[in-house]
Every structure is written in structure tokens, then in C-alpha cells.
C-alpha positions in Angstrom: 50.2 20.2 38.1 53.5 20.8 40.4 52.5 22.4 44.0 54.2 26.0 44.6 55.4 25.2 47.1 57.5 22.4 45.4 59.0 25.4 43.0 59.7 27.5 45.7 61.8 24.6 47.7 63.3 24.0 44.1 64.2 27.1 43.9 65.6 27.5 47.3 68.1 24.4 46.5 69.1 25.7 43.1 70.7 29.1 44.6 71.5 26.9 47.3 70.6 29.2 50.3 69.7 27.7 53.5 67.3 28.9 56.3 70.5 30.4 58.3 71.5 31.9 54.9 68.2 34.2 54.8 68.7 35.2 58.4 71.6 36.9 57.9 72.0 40.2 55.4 74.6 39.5 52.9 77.7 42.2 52.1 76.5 43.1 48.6 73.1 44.3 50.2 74.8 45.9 52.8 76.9 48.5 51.0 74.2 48.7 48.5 71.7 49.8 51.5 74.7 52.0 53.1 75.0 53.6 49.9 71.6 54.5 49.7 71.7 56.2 52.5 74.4 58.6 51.8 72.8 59.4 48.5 69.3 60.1 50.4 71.3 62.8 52.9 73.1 64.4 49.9 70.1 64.6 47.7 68.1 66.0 50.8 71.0 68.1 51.7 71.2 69.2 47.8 67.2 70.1 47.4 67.3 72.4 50.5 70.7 74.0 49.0 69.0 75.0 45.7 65.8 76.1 47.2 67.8 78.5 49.2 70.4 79.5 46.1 67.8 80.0 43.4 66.8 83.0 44.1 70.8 84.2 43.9 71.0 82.4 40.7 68.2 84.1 39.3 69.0 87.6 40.4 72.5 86.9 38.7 71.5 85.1 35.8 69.0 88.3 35.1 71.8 91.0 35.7 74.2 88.8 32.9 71.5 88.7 30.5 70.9 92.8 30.7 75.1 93.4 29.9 74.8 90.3 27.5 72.0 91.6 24.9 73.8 95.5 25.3 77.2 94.0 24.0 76.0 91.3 21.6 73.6 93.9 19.8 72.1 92.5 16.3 75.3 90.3 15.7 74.7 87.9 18.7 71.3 86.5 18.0 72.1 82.7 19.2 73.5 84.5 22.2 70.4 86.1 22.8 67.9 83.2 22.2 70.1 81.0 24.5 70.4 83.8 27.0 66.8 84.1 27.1 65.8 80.7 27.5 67.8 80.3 30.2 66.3 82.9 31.9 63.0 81.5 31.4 64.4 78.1 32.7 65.5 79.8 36.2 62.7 81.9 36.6 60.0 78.7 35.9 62.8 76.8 38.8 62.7 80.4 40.7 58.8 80.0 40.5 58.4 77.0 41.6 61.1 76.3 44.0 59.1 75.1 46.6 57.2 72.2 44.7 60.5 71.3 43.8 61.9 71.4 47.0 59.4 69.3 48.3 59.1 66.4 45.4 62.9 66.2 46.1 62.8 65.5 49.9 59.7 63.2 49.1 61.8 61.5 46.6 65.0 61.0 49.1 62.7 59.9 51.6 60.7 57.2 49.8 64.3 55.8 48.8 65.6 56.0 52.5 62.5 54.0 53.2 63.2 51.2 50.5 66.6 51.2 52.3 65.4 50.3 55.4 62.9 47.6 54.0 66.0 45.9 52.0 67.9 45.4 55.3 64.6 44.4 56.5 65.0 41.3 54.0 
């Protein structure tokens, strides 16, 4: 049986890194990790934005589907089914904007952390 340790030395010497080499962060990893970090602001920035916009969305997306179903009348059915289910789909976001708001920021904050534990090494 071969020792672990041997495989991981092996390793090592195949990808050719060196003790120094691990020290230091290399570039690839460091845009990727600066990267990260602009996407975790904008997806924060981008959950609080829609938890305060819904409710605009939904009080315009109900006032468009009132003048919609008076000026499609029996002819416009797919307008009207389409109309209504995005109306539901607002008012279930509308609803539950909160929740969402929430997973979001808990979602850009668990990705911020994994940032910060790449350039950790």
C-alpha cells in the first residue's frame, strides 16, 4: 500500500508548486475573489431594491391588468390568462417580499464569506 502522504508529495511535484508557491495568492484567484465581491454588493444592493419596488410594481401591474381585460373583452383571452398570471406572480413576490429579501442577503453573504475563505487559501 502507498503512504498518503507519498501521493500528496507526488502530487505536489506533478503541478509543480513549491512551499513559497502556496504562500502566495495567485492572480486567477485574485480577480476571481474580487469579482465575488462586486457581485455580493450588487446582489445585496439588488434584493433591498426590489423589496422596496415591489409594492410599486404591483400597484401598477394591477392598474394595467383592470384597462387590459376592459379593452381586450372576449377576443383577447391569451391576453387575459397571461395578464392574470402575472398578477398572481407579483402578488405571491408582493406577499412574500420579505422572505425573499432575506434568503437573498443570506445568499450574498454566504458567497462573500466563501470569498474571504478563498483568499484565505
Amino acid at each position: 500500500m502507498t503512504d498518503f502522504n507519498q501521493n500528496v508529495n507526488e502530487a505536489k511535484d506533478m503541478l509543480n508548486l513549491e512551499q513559497k508557491d502556496m504562500q502566495k495568492l495567485p492572480q486567477m484567484l485574485n480577480v476571481l475573489t474580487i469579482l465575488t465581491y462586486i457581485g455580493c454588493a450588487l446582489a445585496a444592493i439588488g434584493a433591498l431594491y426590489s423589496y422596496f419596488t415591489i409594492s410599486a410594481s404591483y400597484k401598477l401591474l394591477e392598474g394595467m391588468n383592470t384597462t387590459v381585460v376592459e379593452r381586450a373583452g372576449s377576443e383577447g383571452k391569451a391576453v387575459q390568462s397571461l395578464m392574470s398570471q402575472s398578477m398572481e406572480m407579483v402578488k405571491k413576490q408582493y406577499d412574500n417580499r420579505l422572505l425573499i429579501m432575506i434568503f437573498a442577503l443570506a445568499g450574498a453573504a454566504l458567497c462573500f464569506y466563501a470569498a474571504m475563505q478563498m483568499r484565505n487559501l
